[in-house]
KOLMILO-913021 format. One record per residue (C-alpha): residue in one letter; x, y, z. Coordinates in steps of 0.1 Angstrom, whole numbers, plus 5000, padded with zeros to 4 digits. Layout:
<recs>
<A; <X; Y; Z>>
...
</recs>
This chain:
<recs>
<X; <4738; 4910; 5141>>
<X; <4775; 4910; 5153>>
<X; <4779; 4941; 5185>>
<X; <4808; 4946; 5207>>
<X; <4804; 4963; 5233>>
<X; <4831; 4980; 5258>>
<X; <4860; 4966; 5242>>
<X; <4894; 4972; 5260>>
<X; <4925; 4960; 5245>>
<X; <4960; 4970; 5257>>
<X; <4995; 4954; 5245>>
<X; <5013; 4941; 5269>>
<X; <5048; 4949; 5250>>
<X; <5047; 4985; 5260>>
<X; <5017; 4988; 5277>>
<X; <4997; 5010; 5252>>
<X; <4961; 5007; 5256>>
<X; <4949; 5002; 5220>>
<X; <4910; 5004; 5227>>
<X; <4895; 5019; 5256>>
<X; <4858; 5009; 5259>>
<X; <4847; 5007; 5227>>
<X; <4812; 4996; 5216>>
<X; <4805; 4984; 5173>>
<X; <4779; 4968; 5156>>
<X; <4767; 4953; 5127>>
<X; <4737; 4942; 5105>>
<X; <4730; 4921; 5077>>
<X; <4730; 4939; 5050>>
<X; <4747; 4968; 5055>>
<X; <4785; 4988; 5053>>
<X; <4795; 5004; 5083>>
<X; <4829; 5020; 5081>>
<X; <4857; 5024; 5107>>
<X; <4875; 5055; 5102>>
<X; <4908; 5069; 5119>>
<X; <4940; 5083; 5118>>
<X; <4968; 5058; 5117>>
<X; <4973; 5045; 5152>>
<X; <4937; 5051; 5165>>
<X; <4927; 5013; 5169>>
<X; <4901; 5008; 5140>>
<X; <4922; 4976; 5132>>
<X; <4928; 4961; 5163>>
<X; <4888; 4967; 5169>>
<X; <4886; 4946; 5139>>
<X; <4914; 4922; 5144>>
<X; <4894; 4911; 5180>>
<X; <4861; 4909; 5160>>
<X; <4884; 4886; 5134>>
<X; <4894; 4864; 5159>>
<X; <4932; 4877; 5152>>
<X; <4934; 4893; 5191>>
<X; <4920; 4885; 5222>>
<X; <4903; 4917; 5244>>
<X; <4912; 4922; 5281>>
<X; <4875; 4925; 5287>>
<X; <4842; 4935; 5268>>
<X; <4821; 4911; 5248>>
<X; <4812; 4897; 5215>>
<X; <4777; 4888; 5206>>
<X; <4763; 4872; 5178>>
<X; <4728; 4876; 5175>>
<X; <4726; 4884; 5208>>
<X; <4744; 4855; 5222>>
<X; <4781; 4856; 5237>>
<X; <4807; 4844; 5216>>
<X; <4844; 4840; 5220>>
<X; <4868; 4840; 5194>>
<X; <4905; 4825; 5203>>
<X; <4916; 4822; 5164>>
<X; <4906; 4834; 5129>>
<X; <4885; 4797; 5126>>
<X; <4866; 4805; 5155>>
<X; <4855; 4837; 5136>>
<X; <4849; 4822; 5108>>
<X; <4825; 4794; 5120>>
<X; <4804; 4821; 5135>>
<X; <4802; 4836; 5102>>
<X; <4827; 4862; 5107>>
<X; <4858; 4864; 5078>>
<X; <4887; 4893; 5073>>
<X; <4902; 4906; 5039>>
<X; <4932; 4914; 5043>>
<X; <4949; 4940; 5028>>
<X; <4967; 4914; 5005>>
<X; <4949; 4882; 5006>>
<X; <4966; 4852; 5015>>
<X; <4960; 4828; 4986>>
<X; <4977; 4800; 4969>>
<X; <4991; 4819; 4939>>
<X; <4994; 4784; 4918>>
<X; <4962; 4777; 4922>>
<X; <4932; 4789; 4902>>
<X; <4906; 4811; 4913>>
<X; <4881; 4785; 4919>>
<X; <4913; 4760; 4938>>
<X; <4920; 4788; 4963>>
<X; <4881; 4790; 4971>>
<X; <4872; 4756; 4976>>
<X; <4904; 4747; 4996>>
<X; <4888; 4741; 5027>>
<X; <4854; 4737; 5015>>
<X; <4837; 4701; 5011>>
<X; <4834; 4690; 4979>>
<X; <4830; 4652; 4975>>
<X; <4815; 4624; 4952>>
<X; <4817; 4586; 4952>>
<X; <4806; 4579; 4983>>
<X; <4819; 4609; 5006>>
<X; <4853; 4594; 4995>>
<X; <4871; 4616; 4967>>
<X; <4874; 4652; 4961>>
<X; <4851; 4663; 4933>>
<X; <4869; 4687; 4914>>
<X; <4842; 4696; 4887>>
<X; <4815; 4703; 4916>>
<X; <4838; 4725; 4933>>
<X; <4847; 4750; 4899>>
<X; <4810; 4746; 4891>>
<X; <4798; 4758; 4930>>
<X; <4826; 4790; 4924>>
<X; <4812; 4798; 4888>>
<X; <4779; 4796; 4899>>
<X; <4787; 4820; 4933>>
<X; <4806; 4844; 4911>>
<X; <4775; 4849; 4890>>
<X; <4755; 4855; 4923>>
<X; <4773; 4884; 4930>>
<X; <4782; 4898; 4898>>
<X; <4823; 4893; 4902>>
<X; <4841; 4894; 4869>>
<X; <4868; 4865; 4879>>
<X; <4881; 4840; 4856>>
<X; <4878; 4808; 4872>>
<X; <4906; 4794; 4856>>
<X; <4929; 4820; 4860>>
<X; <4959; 4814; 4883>>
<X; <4960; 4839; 4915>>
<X; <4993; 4852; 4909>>
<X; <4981; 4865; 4880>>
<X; <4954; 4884; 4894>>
<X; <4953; 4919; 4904>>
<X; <4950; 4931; 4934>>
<X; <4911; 4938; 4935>>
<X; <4909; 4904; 4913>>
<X; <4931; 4885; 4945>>
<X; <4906; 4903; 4974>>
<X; <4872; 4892; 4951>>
<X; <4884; 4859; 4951>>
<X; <4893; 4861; 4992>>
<X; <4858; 4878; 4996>>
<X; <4846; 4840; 4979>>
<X; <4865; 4819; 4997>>
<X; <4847; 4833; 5026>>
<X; <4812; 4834; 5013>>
<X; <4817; 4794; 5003>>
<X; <4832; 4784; 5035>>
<X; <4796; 4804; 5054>>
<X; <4808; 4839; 5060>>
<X; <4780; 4863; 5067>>
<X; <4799; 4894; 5078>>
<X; <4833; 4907; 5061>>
<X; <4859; 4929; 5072>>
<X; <4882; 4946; 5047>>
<X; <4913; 4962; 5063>>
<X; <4923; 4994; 5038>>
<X; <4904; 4976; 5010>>
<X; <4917; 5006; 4986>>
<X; <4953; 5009; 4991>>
<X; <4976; 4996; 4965>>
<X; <4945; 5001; 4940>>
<X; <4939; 5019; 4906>>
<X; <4913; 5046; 4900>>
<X; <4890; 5014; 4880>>
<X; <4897; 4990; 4907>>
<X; <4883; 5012; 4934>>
<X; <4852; 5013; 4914>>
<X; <4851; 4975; 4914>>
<X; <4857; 4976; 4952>>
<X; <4828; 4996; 4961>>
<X; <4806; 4974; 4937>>
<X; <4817; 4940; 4959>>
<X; <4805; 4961; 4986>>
<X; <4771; 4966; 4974>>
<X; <4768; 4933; 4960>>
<X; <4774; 4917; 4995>>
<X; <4747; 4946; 5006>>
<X; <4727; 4931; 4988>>
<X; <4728; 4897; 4996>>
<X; <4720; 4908; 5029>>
<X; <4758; 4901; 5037>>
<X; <4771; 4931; 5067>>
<X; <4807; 4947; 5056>>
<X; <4828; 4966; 5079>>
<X; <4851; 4988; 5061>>
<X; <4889; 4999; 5081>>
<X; <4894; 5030; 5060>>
<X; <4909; 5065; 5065>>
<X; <4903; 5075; 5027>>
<X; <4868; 5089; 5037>>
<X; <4861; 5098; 4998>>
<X; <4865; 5063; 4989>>
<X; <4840; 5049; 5010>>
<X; <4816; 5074; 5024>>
<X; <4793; 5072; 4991>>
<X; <4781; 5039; 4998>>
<X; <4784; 5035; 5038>>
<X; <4752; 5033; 5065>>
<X; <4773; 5040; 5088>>
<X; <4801; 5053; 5102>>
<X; <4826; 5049; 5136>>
<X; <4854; 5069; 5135>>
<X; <4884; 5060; 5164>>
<X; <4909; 5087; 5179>>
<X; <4935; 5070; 5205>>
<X; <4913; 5043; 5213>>
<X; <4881; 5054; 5220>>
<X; <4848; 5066; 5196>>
<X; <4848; 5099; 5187>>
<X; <4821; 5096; 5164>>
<X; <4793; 5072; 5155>>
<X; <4763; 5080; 5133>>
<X; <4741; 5074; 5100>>
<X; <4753; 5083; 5072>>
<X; <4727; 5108; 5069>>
<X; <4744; 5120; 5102>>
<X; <4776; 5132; 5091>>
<X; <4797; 5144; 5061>>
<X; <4831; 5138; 5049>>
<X; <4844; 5172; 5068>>
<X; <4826; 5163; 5099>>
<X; <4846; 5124; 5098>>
<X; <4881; 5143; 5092>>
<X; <4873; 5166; 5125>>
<X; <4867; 5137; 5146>>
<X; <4896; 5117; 5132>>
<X; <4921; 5148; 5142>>
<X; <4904; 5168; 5163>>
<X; <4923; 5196; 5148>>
<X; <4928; 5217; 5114>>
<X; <4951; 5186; 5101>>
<X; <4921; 5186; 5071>>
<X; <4939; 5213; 5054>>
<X; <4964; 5203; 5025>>
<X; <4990; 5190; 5027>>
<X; <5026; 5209; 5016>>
<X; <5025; 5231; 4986>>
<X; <5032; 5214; 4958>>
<X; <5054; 5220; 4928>>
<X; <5052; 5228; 4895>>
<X; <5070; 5200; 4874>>
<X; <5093; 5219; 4848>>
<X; <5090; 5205; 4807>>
<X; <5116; 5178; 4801>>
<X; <5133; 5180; 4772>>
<X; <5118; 5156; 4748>>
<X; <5123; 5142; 4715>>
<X; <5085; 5140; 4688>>
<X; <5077; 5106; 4672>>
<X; <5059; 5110; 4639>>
<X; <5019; 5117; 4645>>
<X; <4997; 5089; 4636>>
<X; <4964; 5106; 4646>>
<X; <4960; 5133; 4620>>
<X; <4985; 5155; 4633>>
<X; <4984; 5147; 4670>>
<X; <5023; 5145; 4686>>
<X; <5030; 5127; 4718>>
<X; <5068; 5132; 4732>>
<X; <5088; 5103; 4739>>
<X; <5112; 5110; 4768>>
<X; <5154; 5112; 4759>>
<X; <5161; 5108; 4793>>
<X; <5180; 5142; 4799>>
<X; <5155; 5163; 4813>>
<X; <5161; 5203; 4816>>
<X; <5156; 5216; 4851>>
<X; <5183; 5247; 4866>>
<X; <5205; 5240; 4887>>
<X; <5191; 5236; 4926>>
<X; <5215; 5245; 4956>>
<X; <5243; 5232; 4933>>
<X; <5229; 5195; 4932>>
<X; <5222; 5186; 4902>>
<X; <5246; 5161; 4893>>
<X; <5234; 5125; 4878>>
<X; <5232; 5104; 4904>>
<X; <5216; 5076; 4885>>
<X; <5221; 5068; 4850>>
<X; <5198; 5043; 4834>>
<X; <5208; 5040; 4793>>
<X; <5185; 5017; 4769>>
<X; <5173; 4997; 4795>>
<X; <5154; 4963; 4782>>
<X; <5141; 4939; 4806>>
<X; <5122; 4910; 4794>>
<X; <5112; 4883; 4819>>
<X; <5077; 4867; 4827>>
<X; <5052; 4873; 4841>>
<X; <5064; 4912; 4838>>
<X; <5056; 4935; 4813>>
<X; <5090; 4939; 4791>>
<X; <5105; 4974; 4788>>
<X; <5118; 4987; 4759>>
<X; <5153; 5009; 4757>>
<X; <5139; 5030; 4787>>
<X; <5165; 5060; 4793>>
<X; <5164; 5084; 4826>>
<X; <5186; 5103; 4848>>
<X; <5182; 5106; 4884>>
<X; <5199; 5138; 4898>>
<X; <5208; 5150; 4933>>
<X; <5187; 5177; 4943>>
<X; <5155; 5163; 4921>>
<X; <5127; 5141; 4926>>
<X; <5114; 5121; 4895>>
<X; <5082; 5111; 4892>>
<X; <5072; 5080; 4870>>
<X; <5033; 5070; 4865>>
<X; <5014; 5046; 4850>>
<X; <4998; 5011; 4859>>
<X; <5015; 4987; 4873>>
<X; <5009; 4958; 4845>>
<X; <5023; 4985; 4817>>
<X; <5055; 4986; 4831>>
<X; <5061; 5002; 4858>>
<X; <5065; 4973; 4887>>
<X; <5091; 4961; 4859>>
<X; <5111; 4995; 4856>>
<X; <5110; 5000; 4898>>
<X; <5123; 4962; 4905>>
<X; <5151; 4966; 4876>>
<X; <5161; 5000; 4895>>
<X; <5154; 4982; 4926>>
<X; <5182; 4952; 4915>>
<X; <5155; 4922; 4918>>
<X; <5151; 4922; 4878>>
<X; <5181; 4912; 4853>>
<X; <5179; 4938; 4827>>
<X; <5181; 4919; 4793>>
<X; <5198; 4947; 4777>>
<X; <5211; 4984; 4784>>
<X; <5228; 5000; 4817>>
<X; <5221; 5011; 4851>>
<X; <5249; 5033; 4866>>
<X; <5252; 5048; 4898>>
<X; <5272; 5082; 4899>>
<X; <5302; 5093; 4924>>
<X; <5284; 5087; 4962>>
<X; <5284; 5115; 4986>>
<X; <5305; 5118; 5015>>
<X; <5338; 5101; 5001>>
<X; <5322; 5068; 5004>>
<X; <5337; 5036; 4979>>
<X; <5301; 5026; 4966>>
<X; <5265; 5043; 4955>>
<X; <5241; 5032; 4981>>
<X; <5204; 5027; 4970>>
<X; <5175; 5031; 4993>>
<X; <5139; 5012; 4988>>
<X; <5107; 5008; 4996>>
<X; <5084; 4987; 4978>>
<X; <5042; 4993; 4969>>
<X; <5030; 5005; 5003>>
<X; <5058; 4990; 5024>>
<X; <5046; 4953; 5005>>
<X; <5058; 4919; 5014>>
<X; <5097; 4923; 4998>>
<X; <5097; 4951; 5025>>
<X; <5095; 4936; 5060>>
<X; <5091; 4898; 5070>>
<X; <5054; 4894; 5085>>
<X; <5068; 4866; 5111>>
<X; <5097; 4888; 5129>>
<X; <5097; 4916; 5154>>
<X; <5093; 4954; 5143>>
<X; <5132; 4956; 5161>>
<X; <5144; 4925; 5136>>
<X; <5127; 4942; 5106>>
<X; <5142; 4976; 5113>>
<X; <5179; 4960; 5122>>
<X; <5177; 4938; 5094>>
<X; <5207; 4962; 5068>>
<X; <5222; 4975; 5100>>
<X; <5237; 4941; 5113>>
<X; <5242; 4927; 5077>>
<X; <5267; 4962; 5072>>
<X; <5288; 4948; 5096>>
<X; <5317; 4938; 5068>>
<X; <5306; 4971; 5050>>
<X; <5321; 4989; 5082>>
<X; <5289; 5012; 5079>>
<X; <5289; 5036; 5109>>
<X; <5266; 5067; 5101>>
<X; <5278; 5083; 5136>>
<X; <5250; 5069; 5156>>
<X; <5275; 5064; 5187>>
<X; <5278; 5027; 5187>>
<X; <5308; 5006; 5175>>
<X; <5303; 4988; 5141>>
<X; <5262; 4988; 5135>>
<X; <5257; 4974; 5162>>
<X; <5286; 4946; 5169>>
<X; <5302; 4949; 5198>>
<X; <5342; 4942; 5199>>
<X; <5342; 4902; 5203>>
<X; <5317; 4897; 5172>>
<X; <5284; 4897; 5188>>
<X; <5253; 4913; 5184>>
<X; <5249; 4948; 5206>>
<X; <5214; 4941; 5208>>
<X; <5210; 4970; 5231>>
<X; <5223; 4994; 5208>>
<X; <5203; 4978; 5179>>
<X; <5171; 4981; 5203>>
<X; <5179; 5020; 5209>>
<X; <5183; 5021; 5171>>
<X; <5149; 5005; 5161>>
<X; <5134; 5024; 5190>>
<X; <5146; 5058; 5176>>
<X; <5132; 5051; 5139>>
<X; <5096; 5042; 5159>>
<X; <5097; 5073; 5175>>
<X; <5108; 5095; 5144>>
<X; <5074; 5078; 5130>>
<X; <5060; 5093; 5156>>
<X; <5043; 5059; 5167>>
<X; <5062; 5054; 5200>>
<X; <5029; 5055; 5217>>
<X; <5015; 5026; 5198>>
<X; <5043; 5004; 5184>>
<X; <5061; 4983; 5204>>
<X; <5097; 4972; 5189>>
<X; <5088; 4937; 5206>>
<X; <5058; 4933; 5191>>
<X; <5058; 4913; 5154>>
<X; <5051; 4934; 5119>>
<X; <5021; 4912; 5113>>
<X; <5006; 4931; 5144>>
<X; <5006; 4965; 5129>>
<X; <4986; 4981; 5100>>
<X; <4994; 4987; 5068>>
<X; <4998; 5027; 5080>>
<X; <5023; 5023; 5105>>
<X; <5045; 4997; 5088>>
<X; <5042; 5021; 5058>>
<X; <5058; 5048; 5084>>
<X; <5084; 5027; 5099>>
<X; <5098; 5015; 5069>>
<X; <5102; 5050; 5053>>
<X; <5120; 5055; 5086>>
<X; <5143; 5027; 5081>>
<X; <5151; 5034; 5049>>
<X; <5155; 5069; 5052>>
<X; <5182; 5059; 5080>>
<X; <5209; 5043; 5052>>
<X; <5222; 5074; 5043>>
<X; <5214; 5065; 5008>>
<X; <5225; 5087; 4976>>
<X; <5193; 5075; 4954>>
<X; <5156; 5069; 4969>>
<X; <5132; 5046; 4954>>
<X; <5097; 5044; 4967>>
<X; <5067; 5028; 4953>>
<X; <5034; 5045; 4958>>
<X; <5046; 5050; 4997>>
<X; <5013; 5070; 5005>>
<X; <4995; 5040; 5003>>
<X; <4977; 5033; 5039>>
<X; <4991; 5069; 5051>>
<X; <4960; 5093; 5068>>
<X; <4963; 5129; 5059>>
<X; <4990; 5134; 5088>>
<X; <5012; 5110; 5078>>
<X; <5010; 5121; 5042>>
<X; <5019; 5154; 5051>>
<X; <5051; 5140; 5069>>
<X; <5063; 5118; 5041>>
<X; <5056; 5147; 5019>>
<X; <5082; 5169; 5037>>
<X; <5109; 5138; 5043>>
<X; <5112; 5131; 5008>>
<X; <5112; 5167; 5001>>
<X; <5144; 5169; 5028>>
<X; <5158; 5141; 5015>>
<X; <5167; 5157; 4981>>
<X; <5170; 5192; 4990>>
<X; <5200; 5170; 5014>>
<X; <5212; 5162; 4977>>
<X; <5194; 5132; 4972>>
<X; <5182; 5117; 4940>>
<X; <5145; 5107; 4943>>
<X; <5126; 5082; 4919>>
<X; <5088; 5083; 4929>>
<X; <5069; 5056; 4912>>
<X; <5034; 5066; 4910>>
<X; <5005; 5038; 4898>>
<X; <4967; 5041; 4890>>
<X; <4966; 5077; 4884>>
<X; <4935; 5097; 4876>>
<X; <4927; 5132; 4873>>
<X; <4890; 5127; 4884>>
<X; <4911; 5119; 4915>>
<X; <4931; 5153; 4921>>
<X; <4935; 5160; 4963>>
<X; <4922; 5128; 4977>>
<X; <4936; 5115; 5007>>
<X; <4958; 5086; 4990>>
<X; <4982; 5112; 4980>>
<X; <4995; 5102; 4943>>
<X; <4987; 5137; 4931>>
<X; <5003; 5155; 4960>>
<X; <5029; 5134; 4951>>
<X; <5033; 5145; 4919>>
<X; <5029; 5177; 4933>>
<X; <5065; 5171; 4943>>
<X; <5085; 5161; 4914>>
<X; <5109; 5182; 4893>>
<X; <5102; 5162; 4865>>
<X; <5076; 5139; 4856>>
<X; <5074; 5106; 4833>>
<X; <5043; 5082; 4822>>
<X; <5057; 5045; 4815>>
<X; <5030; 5031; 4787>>
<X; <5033; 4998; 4772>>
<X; <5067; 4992; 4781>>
<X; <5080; 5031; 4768>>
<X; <5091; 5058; 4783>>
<X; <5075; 5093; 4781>>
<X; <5074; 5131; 4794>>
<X; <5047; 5139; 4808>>
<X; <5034; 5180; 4798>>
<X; <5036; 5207; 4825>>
<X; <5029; 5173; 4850>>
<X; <5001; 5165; 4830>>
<X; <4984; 5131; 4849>>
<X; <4955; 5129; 4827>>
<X; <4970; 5108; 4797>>
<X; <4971; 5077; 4819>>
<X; <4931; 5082; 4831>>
<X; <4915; 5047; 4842>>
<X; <4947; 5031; 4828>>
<X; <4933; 5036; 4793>>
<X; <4966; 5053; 4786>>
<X; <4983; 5075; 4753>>
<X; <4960; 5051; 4733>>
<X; <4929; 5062; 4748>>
<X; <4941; 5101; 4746>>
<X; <4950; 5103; 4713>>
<X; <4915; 5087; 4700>>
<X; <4894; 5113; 4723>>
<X; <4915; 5137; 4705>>
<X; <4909; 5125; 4673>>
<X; <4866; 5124; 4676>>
</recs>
């Protein structure tokens, strides 16, 4: 049995007291779940039982004897492991290389490395717990869930006993939630004990024992799961009436669409032209974006196939579908990381009589091609404003040239009251210190900052990437409204939207409410481009997409 007891952690960059006296625990064989609001401390709780951060005072016991834990190793001989949110493995390496890495595996005398021991000892512990991994397969390959099963045995075969997952469900599909809460129980019931960081109560509450919910620092609520309910978690998390929805959302009007011949006995499905109706909103409706027969074909990403869309200012668009049928490839062509094989992407006239389009972006839940783990929250929120120096950007802020003072250097006051101002439109300035380094803070508030920072470019098109990943119910409200301003501003918004399913309609993750928003909506299936009908979400259910519809139809 791992218990903390009056933990008290405060950060010494801003002198915000993360944890105030905070007491956890847990047993073999159980899931006990941290809940909170972004900002309430459930990960630095688990980051000090991780070995990740040292307390100013309390204690850690392990069955019943005091333990301290200066680094993640020290942890991790005591049986204690953390899943990150995404897993740090070798993405080169197989699924059975990244878990024996580490691990002692040797023959001929203690001297060599024995490679066929080592795949064997994986297959056999995958078949303990039930996983469906390839051993063979290469990590980069894997999905998301497949990536954190594999952490989750790296762990077990290096001794772990007790596993923290920090937001195991963000980033994930409908399916792969499913698999996720089957890990849980399988580690359950091997008598392993699994902590759960989670704000999406409706994911995990099913199969937690217990639960601790966290509001600035301290416990607000601890109890069986028999104890409380899913409304009774959201009340402690807030302490207010924050539980109710989140803004209105719209109704999506048709996009004009063009029928391929039915092959289902008289079924049709509508294959998007690209040139959506929608009237006319405040005068704003002008393409912003033009994307014309778009073909992208480059490994390891799914290819596209003469994808055609408009972006208009004014609009929000919303694209869903999985990941692996397209979609990461049609957000990172948009995005400018992909070279389209074929086709055109055009950007319109810019606003404000400037010479070039600019392009705002934020990756899947504010993902590694967003921020650099290793520098500051201030470096990662300066990082476009000092590179527009020979841009001659200046948005009005009050300081000369982004930030450059007039002999060349850095104004690194100015760009510290800069980052400083985005923090505190993210409304974290009570808990995020512009000192402190990104790998510090939780997948939540970097979420939040980089909308902030991105929001900040002025930028005539927006491209975000499920962004309500790792948001609580506050913050989804607030990025609801900002990308609403945004294009009411005159905007044009492209919302990529993965893993939908209508069995999932108002959870906390937010892709419906999402949806919610867009003027017009699009599914991306096996590399094609399609309307979606009056915002219907259900075609892409469990990622089975058209293919899957049209048969149910058909019976």
């Amino acid at each position: 049995m791992i218990e903390l007891r009056d933990i008290t952690k405060t950060y010494r960059e801003n002198g915000v007291r993360a944890l105030s006296g905070v007491d956890f625990s847990l047993e073999p064989g159980e899931i006990h779940t941290v809940a909170g609001e972004n900002g309430a401390g459930k990960s630095t709780l688990m980051h000090v039982l991780g070995g990740y951060l040292k307390p100013d005072s309390g204690k850690i016991l392990v069955n019943g004897q005091p333990r301290h834990f200066p680094l993640p190793a020290s942890a991790l001989r005591a049986g204690i492991g953390m899943v990150r949110q995404r897993p740090s493995l070798v993405d080169t390496f197989s699924v059975w290389e990244n878990c024996a890495l580490g691990v002692t595996m040797k023959s001929g005398g203690d001297f060599f490395f024995d490679r066929r021991k080592a795949r064997d000892a994986t297959g056999a512990m995958i078949e303990k717990l039930g996983f469906r991994l390839p051993l063979d397969a290469k990590a980069g390959t894997l999905t998301l869930a497949g990536q954190k099963k594999t952490a989750v045995l790296s762990l077990v075969m290096r001794g772990a006993s007790y596993f923290i997952f920090d937001e195991p469900f963000a980033y994930l599909r409908h399916d792969e939630k499913d698999e996720m809460r089957s890990l849980f129980l399988s580690l359950r019931n091997e008598e392993k004990g699994v902590a759960v960081i989670a704000h999406e109560i409706r994911e995990i509450l099913p199969v937690s024992d217990r639960v601790t919910v966290l509001r600035n620092g301290r416990v607000a609520l601890a109890g069986d799961k028999s104890e409380v309910d899913e409304a009774r978690v959201i009340r402690a998390m807030f302490a207010d009436s924050t539980d109710t929805p989140p803004v209105a959302a719209r109704t999506a009007p048709s996009a004009r669409t063009t029928e391929t011949a039915p092959s289902d006995g008289g079924n049709k499905r509508k294959e998007a032209n690209g040139r959506g109706e929608t009237g006319k909103k405040n005068g704003k409706n002008e393409t912003a974006l033009s994307v014309r027969n778009l073909c992208v074909n480059q490994l390891p990403f799914y290819p596209l196939e003469h994808i055609s869309l408009e972006a208009r200012r004014g609009e929000i668009t919303g694209i869903a579908g999985m990941r692996e049928s397209g979609v990461e490839t049609l957000e990172l062509a948009l995005a400018g990381l992909l070279e389209p094989e074929g086709g055109s992407i055009e950007a319109a006239a810019p606003l404000n009589g400037r010479n070039e389009a600019r392009t705002a972006y934020i990756g899947l839940g504010g993902s590694a091609e967003a921020f650099a783990p290793s520098l500051s929250v201030r470096d990662n929120l300066i990082l476009h404003e000092h590179q527009a120096r020979t841009g001659g950007r200046n948005h009005g802020r009050g300081w000369h040239s982004n930030g450059w003072n007039n002999l060349g250097f850095l104004d690194t006051k100015a760009l510290a009251a800069f980052a400083t101002s985005l923090v505190e439109k993210a409304g974290l300035s009570a808990s995020v210190s512009i000192a402190a380094p990104a790998s510090s803070l939780s997948g939540g508030m970097l979420a939040r900052i980089i909308v902030e920072r991105e929001l900040a470019k002025d930028a005539d098109v927006l491209l975000l990437s499920d962004p309500s990943a790792g948001l609580d119910l506050r913050a989804l409200n607030t990025l609801l409204q900002k990308i609403r301003a945004f294009a009411d501003s005159g905007g044009a918004v492209i919302l990529f939207l993965s893993g939908v399913s209508p069995h999932e309609t108002g959870n906390p993750s937010g892709t419906h409410e999402l949806a919610g928003l867009c003027d017009r909506l699009y599914a991306l299936e096996s590399g094609r481009l399609y309307a979606l009908e009056d915002g219907r979400l259900s075609l892409i259910e469990h990622g089975r997409g058209f293919a899957a519809e049209k048969e149910s139809r058909g019976r």
